[in-house]
Structure formats: structure tokens, C-alpha cells
C-alpha positions as CSV (number, residue, x, y, z in Angstrom):
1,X,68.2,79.5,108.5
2,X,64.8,78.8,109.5
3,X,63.8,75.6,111.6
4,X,61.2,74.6,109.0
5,X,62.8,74.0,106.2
6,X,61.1,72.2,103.0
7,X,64.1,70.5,101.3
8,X,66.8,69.7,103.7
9,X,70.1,68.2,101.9
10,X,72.7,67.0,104.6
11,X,76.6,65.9,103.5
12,X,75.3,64.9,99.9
13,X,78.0,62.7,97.9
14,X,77.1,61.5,94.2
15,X,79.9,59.9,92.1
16,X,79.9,59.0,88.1
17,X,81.1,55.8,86.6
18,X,82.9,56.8,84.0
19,X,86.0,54.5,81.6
20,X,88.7,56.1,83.6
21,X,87.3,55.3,86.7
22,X,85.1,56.5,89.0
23,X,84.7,60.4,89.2
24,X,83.2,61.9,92.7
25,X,81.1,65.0,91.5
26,X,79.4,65.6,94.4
27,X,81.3,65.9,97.8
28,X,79.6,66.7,101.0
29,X,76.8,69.1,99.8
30,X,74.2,70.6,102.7
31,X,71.5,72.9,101.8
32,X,67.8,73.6,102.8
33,X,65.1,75.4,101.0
34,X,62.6,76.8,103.1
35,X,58.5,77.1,102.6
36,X,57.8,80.1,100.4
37,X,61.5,80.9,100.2
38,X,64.3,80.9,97.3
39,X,67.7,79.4,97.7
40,X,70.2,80.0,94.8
41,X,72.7,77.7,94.0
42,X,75.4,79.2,92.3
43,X,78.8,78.4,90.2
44,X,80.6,77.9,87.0
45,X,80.0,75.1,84.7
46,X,81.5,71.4,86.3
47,X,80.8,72.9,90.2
48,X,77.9,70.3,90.5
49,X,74.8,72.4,91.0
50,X,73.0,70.7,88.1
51,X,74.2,66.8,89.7
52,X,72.7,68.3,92.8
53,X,69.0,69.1,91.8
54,X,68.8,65.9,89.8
55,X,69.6,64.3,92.8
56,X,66.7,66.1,94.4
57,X,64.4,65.1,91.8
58,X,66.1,61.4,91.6
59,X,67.2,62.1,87.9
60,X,71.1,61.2,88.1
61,X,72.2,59.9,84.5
62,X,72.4,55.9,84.8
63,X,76.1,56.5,85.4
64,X,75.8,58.8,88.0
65,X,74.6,57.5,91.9
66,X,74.2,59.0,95.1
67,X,77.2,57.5,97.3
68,X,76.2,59.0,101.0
69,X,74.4,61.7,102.7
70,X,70.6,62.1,103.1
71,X,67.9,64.3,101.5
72,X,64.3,65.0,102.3
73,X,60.8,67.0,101.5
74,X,58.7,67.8,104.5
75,X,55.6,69.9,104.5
76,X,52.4,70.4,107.0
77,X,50.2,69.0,104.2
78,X,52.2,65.8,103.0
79,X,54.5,64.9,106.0
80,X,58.1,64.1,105.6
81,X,59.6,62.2,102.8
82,X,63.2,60.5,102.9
83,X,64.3,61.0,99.0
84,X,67.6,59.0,98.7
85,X,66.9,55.8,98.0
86,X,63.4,56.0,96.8
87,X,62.4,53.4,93.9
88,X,61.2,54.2,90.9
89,X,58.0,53.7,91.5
90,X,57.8,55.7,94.6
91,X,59.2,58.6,92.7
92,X,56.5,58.8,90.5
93,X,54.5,60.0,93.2
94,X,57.0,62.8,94.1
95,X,58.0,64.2,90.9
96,X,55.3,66.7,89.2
97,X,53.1,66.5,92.2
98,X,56.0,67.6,94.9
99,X,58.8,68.6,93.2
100,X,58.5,70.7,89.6
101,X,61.5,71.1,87.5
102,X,62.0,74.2,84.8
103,X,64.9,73.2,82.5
104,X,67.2,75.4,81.4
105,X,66.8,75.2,77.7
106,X,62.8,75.3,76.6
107,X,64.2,74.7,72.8
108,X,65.3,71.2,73.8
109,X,63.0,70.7,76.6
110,X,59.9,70.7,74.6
111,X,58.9,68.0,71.9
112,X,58.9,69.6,68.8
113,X,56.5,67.4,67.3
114,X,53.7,68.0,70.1
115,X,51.3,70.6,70.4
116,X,51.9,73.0,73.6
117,X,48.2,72.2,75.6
118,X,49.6,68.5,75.0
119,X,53.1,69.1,76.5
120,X,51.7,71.0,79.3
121,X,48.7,68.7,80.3
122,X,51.4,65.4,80.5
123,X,52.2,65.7,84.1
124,X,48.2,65.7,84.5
125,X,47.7,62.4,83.0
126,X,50.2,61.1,84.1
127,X,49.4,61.2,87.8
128,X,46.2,59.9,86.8
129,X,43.9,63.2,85.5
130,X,41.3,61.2,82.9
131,X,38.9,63.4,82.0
132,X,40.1,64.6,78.7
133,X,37.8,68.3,79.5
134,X,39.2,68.6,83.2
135,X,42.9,68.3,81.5
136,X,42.4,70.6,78.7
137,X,40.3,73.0,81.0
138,X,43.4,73.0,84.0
139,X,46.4,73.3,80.8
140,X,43.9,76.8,79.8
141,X,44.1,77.6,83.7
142,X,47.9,77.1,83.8
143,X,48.9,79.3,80.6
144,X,46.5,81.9,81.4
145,X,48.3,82.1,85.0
146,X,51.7,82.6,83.4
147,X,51.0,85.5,81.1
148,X,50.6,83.5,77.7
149,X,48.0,85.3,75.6
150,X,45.1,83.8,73.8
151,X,45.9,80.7,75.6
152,X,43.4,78.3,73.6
153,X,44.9,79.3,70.5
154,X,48.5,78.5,72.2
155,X,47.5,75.4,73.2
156,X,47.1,74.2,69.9
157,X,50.4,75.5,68.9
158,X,54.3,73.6,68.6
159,X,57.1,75.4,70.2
160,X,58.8,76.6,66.8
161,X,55.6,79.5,66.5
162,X,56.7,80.4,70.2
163,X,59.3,83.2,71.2
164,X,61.9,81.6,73.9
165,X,60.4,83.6,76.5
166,X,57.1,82.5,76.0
167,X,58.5,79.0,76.1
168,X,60.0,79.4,79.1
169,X,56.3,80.3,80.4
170,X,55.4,76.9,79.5
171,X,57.3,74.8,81.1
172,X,56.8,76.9,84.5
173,X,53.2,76.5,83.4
174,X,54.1,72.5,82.9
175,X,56.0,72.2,86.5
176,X,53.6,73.8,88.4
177,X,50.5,71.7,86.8
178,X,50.5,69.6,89.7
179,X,50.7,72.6,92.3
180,X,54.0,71.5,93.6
181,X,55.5,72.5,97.2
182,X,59.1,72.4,95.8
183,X,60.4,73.8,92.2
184,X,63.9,73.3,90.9
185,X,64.9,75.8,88.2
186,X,68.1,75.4,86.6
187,X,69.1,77.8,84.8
188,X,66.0,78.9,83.8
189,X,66.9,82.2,81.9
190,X,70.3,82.2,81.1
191,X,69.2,81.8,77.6
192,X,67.2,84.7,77.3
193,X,67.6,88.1,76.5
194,X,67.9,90.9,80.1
195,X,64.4,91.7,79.5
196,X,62.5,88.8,79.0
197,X,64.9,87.3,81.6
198,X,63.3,90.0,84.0
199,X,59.8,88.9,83.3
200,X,60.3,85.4,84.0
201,X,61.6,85.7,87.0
202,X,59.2,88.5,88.2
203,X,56.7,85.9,86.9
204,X,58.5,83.1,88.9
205,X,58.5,85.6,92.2
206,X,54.7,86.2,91.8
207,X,53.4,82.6,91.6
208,X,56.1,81.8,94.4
209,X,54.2,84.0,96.4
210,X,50.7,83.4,95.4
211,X,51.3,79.5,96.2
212,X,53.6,79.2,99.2
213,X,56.1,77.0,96.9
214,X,59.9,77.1,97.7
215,X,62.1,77.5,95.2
216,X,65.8,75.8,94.1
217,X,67.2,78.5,91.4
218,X,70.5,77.2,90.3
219,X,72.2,79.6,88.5
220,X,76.2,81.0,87.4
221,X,74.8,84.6,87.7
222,X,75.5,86.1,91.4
223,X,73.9,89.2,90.2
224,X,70.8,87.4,89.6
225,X,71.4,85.5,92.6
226,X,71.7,89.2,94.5
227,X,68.0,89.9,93.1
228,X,66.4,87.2,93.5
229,X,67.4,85.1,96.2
230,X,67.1,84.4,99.7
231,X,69.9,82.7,100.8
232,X,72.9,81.6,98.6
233,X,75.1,78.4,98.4
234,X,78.2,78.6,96.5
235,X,80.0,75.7,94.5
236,X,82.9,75.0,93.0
237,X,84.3,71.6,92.1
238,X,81.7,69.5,93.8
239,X,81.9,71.2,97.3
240,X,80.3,73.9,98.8
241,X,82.7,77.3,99.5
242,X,80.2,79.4,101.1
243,X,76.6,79.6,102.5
244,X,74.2,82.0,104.0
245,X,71.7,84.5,103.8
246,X,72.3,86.5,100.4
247,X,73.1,89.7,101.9
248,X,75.4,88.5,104.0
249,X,77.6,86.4,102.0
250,X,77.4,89.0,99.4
251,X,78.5,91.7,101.6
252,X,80.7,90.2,103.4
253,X,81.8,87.3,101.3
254,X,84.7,84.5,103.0
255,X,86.0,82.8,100.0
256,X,88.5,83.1,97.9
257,X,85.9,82.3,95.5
258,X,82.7,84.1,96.1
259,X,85.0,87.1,95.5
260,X,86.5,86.3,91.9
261,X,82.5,85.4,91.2
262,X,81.8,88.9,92.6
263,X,84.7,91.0,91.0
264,X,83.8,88.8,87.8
265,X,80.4,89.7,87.6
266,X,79.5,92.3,84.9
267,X,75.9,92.9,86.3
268,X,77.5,94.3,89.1
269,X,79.9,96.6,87.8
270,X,80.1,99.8,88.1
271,X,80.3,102.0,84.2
272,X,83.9,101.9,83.5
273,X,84.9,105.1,80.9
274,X,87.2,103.8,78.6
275,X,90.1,106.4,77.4
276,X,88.8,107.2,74.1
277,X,90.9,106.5,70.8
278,X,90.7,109.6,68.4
279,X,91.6,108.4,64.8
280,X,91.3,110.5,62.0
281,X,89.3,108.2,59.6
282,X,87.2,105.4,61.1
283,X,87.7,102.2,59.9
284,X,84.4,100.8,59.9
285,X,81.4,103.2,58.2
286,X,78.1,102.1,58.0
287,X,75.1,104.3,56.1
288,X,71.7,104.4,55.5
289,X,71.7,99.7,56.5
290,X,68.9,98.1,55.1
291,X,68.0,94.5,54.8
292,X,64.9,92.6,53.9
293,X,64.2,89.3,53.3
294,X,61.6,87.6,51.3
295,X,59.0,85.4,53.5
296,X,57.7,82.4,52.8
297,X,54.5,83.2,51.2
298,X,55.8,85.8,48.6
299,X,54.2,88.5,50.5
300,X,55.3,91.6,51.5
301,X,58.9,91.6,52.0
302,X,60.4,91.1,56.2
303,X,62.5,94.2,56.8
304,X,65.2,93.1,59.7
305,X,67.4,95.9,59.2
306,X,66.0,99.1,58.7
307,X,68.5,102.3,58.3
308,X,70.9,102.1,60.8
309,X,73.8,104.2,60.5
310,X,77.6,104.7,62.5
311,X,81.0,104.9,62.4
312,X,83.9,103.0,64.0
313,X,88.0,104.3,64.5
314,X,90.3,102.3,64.4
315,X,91.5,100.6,67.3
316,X,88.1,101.0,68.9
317,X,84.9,98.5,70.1
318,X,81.3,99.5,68.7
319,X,78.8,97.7,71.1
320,X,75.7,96.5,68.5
321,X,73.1,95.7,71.7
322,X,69.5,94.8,72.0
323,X,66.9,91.7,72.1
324,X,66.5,88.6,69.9
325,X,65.3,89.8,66.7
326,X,66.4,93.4,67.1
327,X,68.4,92.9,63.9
328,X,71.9,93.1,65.9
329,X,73.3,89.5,64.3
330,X,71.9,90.6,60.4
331,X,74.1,94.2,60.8
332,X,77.1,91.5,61.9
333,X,76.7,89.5,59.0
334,X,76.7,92.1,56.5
335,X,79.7,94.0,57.6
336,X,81.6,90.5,57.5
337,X,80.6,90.4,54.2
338,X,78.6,87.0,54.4
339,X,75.3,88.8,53.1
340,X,74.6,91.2,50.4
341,X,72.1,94.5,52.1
342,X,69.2,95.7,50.3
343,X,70.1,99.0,50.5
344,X,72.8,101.3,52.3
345,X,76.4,101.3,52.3
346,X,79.2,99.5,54.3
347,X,83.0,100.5,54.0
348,X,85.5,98.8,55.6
349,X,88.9,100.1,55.1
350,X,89.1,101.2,51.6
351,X,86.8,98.1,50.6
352,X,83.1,99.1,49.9
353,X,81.9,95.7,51.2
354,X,78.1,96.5,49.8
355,X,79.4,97.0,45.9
356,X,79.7,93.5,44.8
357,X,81.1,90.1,45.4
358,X,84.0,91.1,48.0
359,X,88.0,90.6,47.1
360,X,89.2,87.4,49.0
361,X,91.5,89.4,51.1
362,X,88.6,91.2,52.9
363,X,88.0,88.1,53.9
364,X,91.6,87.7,55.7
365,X,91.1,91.2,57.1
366,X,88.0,90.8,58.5
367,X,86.9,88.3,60.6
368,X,83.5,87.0,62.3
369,X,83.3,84.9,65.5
370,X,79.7,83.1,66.1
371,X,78.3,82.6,69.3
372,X,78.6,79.2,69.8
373,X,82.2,77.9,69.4
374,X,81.0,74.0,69.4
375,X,79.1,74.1,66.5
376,X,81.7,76.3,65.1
377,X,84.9,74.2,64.9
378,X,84.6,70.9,63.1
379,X,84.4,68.2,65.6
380,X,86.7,65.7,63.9
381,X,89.9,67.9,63.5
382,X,92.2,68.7,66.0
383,X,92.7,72.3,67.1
384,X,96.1,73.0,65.3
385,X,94.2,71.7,62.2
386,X,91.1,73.7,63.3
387,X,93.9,76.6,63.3
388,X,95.9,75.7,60.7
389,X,93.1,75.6,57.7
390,X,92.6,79.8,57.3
391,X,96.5,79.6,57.0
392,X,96.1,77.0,54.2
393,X,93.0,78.4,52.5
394,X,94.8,82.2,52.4
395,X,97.7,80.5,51.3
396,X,100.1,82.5,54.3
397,X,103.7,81.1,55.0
398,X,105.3,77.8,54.3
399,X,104.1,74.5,56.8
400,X,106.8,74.8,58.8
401,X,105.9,78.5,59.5
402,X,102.5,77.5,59.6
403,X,103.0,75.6,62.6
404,X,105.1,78.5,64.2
405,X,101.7,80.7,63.9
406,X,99.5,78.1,65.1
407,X,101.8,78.2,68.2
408,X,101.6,81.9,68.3
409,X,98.2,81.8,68.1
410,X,97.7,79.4,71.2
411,X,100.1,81.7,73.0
412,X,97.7,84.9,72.4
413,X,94.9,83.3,74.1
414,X,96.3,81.8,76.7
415,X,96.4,78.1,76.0
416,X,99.0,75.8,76.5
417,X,100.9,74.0,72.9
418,X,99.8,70.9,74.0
419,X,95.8,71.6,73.4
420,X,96.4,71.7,70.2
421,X,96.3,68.1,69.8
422,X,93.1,67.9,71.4
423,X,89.2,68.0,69.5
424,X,86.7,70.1,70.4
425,X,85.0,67.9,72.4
426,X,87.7,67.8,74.8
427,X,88.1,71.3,75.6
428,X,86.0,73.6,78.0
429,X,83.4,75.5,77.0
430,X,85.7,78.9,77.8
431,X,88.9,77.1,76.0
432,X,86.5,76.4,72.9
433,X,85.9,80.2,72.5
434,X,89.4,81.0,72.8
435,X,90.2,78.7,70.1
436,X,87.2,80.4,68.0
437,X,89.0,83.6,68.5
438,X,92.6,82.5,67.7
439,X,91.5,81.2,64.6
440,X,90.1,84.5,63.8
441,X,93.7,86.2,64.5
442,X,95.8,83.8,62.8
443,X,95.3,85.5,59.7
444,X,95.9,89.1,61.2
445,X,92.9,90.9,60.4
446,X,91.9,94.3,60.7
447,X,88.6,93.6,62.2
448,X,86.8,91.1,64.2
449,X,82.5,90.8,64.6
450,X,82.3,88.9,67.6
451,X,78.3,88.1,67.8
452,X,77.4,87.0,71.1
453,X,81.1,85.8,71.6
454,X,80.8,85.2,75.4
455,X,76.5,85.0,76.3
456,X,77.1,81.4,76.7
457,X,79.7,81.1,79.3
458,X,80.2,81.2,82.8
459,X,81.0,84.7,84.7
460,X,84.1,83.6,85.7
461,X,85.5,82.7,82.2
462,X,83.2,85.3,80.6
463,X,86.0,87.6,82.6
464,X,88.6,86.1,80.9
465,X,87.7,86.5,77.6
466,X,86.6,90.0,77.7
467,X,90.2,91.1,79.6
468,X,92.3,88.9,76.9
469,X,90.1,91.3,74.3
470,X,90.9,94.0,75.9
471,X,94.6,92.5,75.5
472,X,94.3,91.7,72.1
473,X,93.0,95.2,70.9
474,X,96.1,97.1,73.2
475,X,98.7,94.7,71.6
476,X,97.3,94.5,68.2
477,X,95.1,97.4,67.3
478,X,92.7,95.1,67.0
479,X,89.3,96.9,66.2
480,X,85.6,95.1,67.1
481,X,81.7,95.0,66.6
482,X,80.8,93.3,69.6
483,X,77.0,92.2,69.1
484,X,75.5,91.1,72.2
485,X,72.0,91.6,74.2
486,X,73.5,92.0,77.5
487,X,74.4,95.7,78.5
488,X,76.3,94.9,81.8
489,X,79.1,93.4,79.1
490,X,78.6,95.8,76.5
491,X,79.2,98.7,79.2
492,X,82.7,97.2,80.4
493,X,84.2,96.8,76.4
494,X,82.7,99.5,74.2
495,X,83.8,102.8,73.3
496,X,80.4,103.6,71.3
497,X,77.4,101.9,71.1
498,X,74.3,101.4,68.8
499,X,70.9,100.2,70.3
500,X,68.6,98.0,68.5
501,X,65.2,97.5,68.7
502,X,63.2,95.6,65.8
503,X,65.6,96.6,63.3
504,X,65.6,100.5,63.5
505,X,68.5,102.3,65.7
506,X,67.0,104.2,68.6
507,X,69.9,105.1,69.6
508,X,73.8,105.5,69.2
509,X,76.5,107.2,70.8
510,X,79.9,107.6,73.5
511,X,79.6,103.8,75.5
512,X,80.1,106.2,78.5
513,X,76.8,108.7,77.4
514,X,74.5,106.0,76.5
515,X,74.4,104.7,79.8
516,X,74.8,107.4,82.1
517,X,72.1,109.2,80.1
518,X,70.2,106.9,77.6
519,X,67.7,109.1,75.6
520,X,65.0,106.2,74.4
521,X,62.5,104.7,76.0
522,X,63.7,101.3,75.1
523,X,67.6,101.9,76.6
524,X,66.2,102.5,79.9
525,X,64.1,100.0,79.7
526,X,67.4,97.5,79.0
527,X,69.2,99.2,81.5
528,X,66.7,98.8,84.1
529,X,66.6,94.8,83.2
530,X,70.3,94.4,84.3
531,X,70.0,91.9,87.4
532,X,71.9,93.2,90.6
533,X,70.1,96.3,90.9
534,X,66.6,94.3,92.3
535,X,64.8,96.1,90.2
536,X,62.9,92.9,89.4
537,X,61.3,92.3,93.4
538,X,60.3,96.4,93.0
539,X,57.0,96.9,94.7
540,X,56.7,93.0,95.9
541,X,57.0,91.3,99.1
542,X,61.2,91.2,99.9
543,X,61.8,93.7,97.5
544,X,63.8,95.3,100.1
545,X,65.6,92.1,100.8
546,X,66.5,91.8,97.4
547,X,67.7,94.9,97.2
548,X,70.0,95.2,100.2
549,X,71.3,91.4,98.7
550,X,71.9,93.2,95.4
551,X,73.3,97.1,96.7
552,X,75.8,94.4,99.0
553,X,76.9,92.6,96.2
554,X,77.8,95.7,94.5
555,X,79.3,97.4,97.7
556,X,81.7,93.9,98.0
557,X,82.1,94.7,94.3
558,X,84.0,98.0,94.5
559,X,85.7,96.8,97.6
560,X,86.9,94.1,95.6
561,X,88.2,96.3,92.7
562,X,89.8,98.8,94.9
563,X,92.0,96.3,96.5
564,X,92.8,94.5,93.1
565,X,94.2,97.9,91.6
566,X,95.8,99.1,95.1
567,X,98.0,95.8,95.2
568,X,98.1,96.4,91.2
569,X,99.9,100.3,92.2
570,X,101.8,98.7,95.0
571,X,103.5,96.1,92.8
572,X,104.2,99.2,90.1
573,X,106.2,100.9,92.7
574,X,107.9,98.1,93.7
């Protein structure tokens, strides 16, 4: 580490009242961020990375305090300032003007009700800025130095006429209003699609470097920990496992844990090619998919899906991939059955799904799981009742049998009988999604659309999920449409592929093909957007740096793998 360090966190311990008693979140955490420099602070959901910036910023919920240890900002300019402890007052006059935060979700983070100029230019007036011009002149400034187009006719926007990425642009534009020496970012991207991701944080590199700021990036994605970072902290369950420069932990990582995050990380994986499964009829055909939907102003006609055509065998995963919008979740919807095409044809089985209303056993043989398994599963039933209603509604087996399956099911994806008596809010959000998927297996279906089934969870139980698929399928002859927008998962499950973009197919094929030798423009350009390769830092200051981080994460990577399936053969022969 450097000696001049901006943020230096030494032994930090923050604890949470809670009614069961007093939880210790937080547990000895030391850190530094240096002028100019990005730490990343990585982990799975519950490892504490989030308790530790809002302890830096002196935003801990009010059950949440900081119990021991010491944290301060120092710079040439402003001098030292100890953080813990500060009043409220005192951190008025640190947050916005020392310290900038970018949330992780610009949805919730921006008042839906207030213009964009307005939400930007708060930080202004708030440390004082009353000259009603100046602010509007400086929020111009700030969205026309993150990339936002036409930014006086942005201004006057809400965030509901703004993509996500451009959302994203303005809150960086909001947390660097006050021209801040530190910015936390937590999570700033994981919401976002791998190529808007990329320009945000090429975005977030450039004005790092223009400005001299340092940067906390907290983040469950090594990969993008490999590209962008220059030294990494590792967390799990409050503590820190490992620390150092990027390429050195990633290359030669210690823990036990920095290795599962690297040999769980799809962004650095290597193309796996899946043994092909030749059937003689497909199961799934799709021909000639067109969908349009009327707008708002009875004008011309909004065509999402626009003739997209491919087959699926039995037995197999079809990867649907591409951006927000690309028309991946429509295709989803109308092979499930759940909307009527406008033109085109869709056979499933011996079931022509686009002839009419569809038989109510299509719907027991084909099966959809959403994205987000919270708003999914009703909050106020348990999860054998969550399990047990498909069971009622198809009208399979007596209760006592019922209850046998609803076992079963649990069993399949690896949770224990006694969840079952739990609610959804109880659960993880890894454990929710399992439950999402063994209520689409109760009823033994055929096929299951999984759209965006794991883009919301961690790496590490990401992983899981996508080996107990790969489980399921062996074991059941299950058969898939995966529908995602990130390739690095995509390339580890599917056997073909179809890519998306703007509701026409550019391009469809062998999984194994598509990647090693994409033929459109726009599937090299989603390949290249996978993080790990530091293609992101290409041509700037450090690119190298990122690089070697990322090509030693990948290295570790294969190590890694080799050694799993060695001990794998060795226990084989035993």
C-alpha cells in the first residue's frame, strides 16, 4: 500500500440492535483508499461491505452503530478528518463535498416525482449554492461531463423517460456535484446489462482520472473487481479474509474463500463445450416470432419481437441473450404461453401454443420462472403452501401425497424439510430462487423458461443454482430457455443460443460456435463487455494493471478447476 492513503479504516466494528439481540456485523475491518486509486470491496450478500461504506459516509441505519475502531479522510487540500464519531452536523460538511456516494439501484435512488436537473443540483443547494443560474448552469456542466445527451432537455426530465444506464449517469453526475476527493459506489452496475455496465465504469475510470478522486467500489463481482480495481479486500461474514494489490491476491489468492469466489465466477471462465444431445424431433420450435404492441397514442404499432426463429431438442438449454429491450423476456412469455404473438408460430410438444387459448395441461408441462423470486412467491404463505398450490390447482395426488411431493421437491433443490415452514421473507435471496424453481418442478413439466433466473444473485450462489440445473436437466430430462443478458452465464449452460438485439435475431447457433466465432457485429461487441478480460481500462492509464489483475484472476481460475476435477478423478479411482 501507499503511505498516503485518502480513507484509512483501522479494526472497524459496527453491531445492529436487533429483537433477538444484538448482532455484530462488522468485525475488525482495515482498509485504505488511496488518492487517485480504486479499492474494491468484495463479497456475497450479508459479508458487510455495504455496513462498511455507510459507515464511511456516517449512514448506519438507526439500529446499526459503530462499536470500535477508527476511520479517517485526509487530503493536501482539506487536512485530516477523524470520521467516527462526527455529529450530525459536522457530517453535513463531509458528505457531498468529501465523500460522494453512487447507489446501487438509480430506480429507487431517484425521486420519481422530481425532475432530473432538480435531483442533481440538491447536493448544490444544499451546501449552500443560491444562485438559482449558477445551480442550474453547474447541473448542465455535470450531465454534459457524464455522457447524457441534450442535457437541458434531460434536465427537465423524471427518471421513468430515462434508460437505467443513463440513470446511473446521474447520480455519478449527482455525487460528484460537489467535486469530491472520495466516492463510494456500491454496487453501482450490477443492475445493468454487460454493456452499459462497461460504459459506466469506463465513464467512472475517466472522471477518476481527470479529478484525482479515489474511489470505494463495493461489488460481489471479482471479475469486475479484476478490471477495475487496484487493490482488493475480501469479505465474508463481517471480517476481512484477504487483502492486497488485485493482481496479487488474484493470482495467488490465500483463502479458502477468495478461491470458491474465483472458481465461481462465470466472467472468468473459460468456454466450457457441452456434449451435445442429438434428438430426433426438437421439443421446442419457434417460426417466423412476431409481437407488437399497441402504444399509448394509437399510433403506429411497437414491434418488440420481430421474426425470430429456432429450434430446441429435448433434453437441451437454448440460451435467449442480449440487452434490456432486446425482446429476450416477450419471446419467454410467449413460449410459456402467457401472451398471444402477432404473427409466427410456436410448438411445444405436440401443442401449437400460438393457435388459440392453450389446454390447461400445457400449463403443467411448461413452466416459467421470473427473475425476481420475492416478488414472485406470495409473502404471506409458507413455502410448503407456496409449493403445495400448483399441486392443488392441477389437481395431482391426494394431501397426504401432496405433502410427500412438496418434500421431494425441497429435496431436488437442496433445502432442508424444515424451510418449508418458513415465509419468504425469511429465506436468502439464493434459497428464494430455489424455492421459485421447485415450484416449477412439482408439477413435472417438460419445459422450464427461466428469465433472468440467477442476474440477481451473488457469484457464489449464482454457482449453485446453475450446477443444481445442470443436475436437474441430467436427472430429469429437463429441457430450458434460459433468457438472460449476461454471456459469461449463458456460455457455461447452453447448448445453442439465439442473440437479440432490438427485437430481430442477429444471430443463432451451437453455444460452443457463437462464442468462439460470433459472426455479428453486436455478439462481439457483448463478448467483448464481459468484465475479467480489462477490456474496459483498454488504451487508459493502468490498463495494463487491470489487465495483468484480470489475465491473473483467470490464470488462478484454471488452476482452480484443474485441481477441483484432479481430486474429482482421484476420488473416482478410489
Amino acid at each position: 500500500m501507499s503511505e498516503t492513503q485518502l480513507l484509512s479504516v483501522r479494526d472497524l466494528r459496527v453491531a445492529y440492535a436487533t429483537p433477538a439481540g444484538t448482532v455484530d456485523a462488522v468485525r475488525g475491518v482495515s482498509l485504505d483508499v488511496a488518492p487517485g486509486k480504486v479499492t474494491a470491496l468484495v463479497g456475497e450478500s450479508g459479508s458487510g461491505k455495504t455496513t462498511v461504506a455507510q459507515s464511511v459516509i456516517g449512514l448506519l441505519a438507526g439500529n446499526g452503530s459503530v462499536t470500535g475502531g477508527e476511520i479517517t479522510l485526509a487530503s493536501a487540500a482539506r487536512g485530516t478528518e477523524r470520521l467516527t464519531g462526527l455529529s450530525e452536523r459536522a457530517w453535513r460538511g463531509v458528505r457531498g463535498q468529501r465523500i460522494g456516494l453512487i447507489p446501487q439501484d438509480p430506480g429507487n435512488s431517484l425521486n420519481p416525482v422530481t425532475r432530473i436537473g432538480t435531483s442533481v443540483g440538491e447536493a448544490l443547494r444544499i451546501h449552500g449554492w443560491r444562485n438559482r443560474r449558477a445551480v442550474e448552469a453547474r447541473v448542465l456542466e455535470l450531465l454534459d461531463r457524464v455522457g447524457i445527451d441534450d442535457p437541458e432537455r434531460r434536465a427537465r426530465q423524471y427518471p421513468h423517460e430515462l434508460s437505467g444506464g443513463m440513470r446511473q449517469r446521474v447520480l455519478i453526475a449527482a455525487a460528484l456535484a460537489l467535486e469530491p476527493e472520495l466516492v463510494i459506489a456500491d454496487e453501482p452496475t450490477s443492475a445493468l446489462d454487460v454493456t452499459i455496465q462497461q460504459t459506466v465504469l469506463d465513464l467512472l475510470d475517466r472522471l477518476r482520472r481527470e479529478t484525482g478522486m479515489g474511489v470505494l467500489f463495493i461489488t460481489h463481482d471479482l471479475a469486475v473487481a479484476a478490471d477495475r480495481s487496484d487493490s482488493i479486500v475480501v469479505m465474508r461474514g463481517g471480517a476481512v479474509q484477504e487483502a492486497g494489490v488485485s493482481a496479487e491476491v488474484l493470482s495467488h489468492p490465500q483463502s479458502d474463500y477468495t478461491k470458491q469466489l474465483l472458481a465461481d465466477a462465470p466472467s472468468l471462465a473459460q468456454v466450457v463445450v457441452r456434449e451435445r444431445i442429438v434428438a430426433a424431433e426438437p421439443l421446442v420450435r419457434v417460426t417466423g416470432l412476431r409481437q407488437e404492441f399497441q402504444t399509448p397514442r394509437r399510433g403506429a404499432p411497437f414491434v418488440a419481437v420481430d421474426d425470430v426463429s429456432f429450434s430446441v431438442p429435448r433434453g437441451t438449454t437454448h440460451a435467449i441473450v442480449g440487452e434490456s429491450g432486446s425482446g429476450k423476456t416477450t419471446t419467454g412469455r410467449a413460449i410459456a404461453g402467457f401472451q398471444r404473438p402477432t404473427a409466427g408460430t410456436i410448438t411445444v410438444g405436440d401443442t401449437e401454443v400460438t393457435a388459440g387459448r392453450v389446454a390447461r395441461d400445457f400449463r403443467r408441462h411448461t413452466q416459467l420462472v421470473y427473475q425476481n423470486p420475492y416478488g414472485s412467491l406470495d409473502p404471506r404463505q409458507s413455502i410448503a403452501a407456496v409449493l403445495g398450490e400448483p399441486l392443488r390447482n392441477f389437481g395431482i395426488g391426494a394431501p397426504a401425497e401432496r405433502a410427500d411431493r412438496i418434500a421431494h421437491a425441497l429435496e431436488l433443490v437442496a433445502l432442508a424439510p424444515e424451510m418449508g415452514q418458513r415465509k419468504p421473507r425469511e429465506l436468502s435471496g439464493g434459497q428464494r430462487q430455489r424455492v421459485a424453481i421447485a415450484r416449477a418442478l412439482i408439477v413435472e413439466p417438460e419445459l422450464v423458461v427461466l428469465d433472468e433466473a440467477v442476474s440477481a444473485l451473488d457469484v457464489t450462489v449464482q454457482a449453485q443454482i446453475l450446477r443444481l440445473l445442470a443436475d436437474l436437466q441430467r436427472d430429469l430430462g429437463l429441457t430450458y430457455i434460459f433468457i438472460s443478458h449476461d454471456l459469461a452465464v449463458v456460455r457455461q449452460i447452453a447448448d445453442t443460443v439465439s442473440v437479440l438485439q432490438r427485437g430481430k435475431q442477429v444471430e443463432s447457433g451451437d453455444a460452443a460456435r457463437v462464442f468462439a466465432a460470433p459472426e455479428h457485429d453486436y455478439t462481439r461487441t457483448l463478448l467483448a463487455a464481459i468484465p475479467g478480460g480489462g477490456a474496459g481500462s483498454v488504451g487508459a492509464p493502468g490498463a495494463t494493471r487491470t489487465s495483468h489483475a484480470a489475465r491473473a484472476a483467470v490464470a488462478a481460475r484454471d488452476l482452480l478447476t484443474e485441481a477441483r476435477t484432479d481430486a474429482e478423478l482421484a476420488g473416482a479411482n478410489r
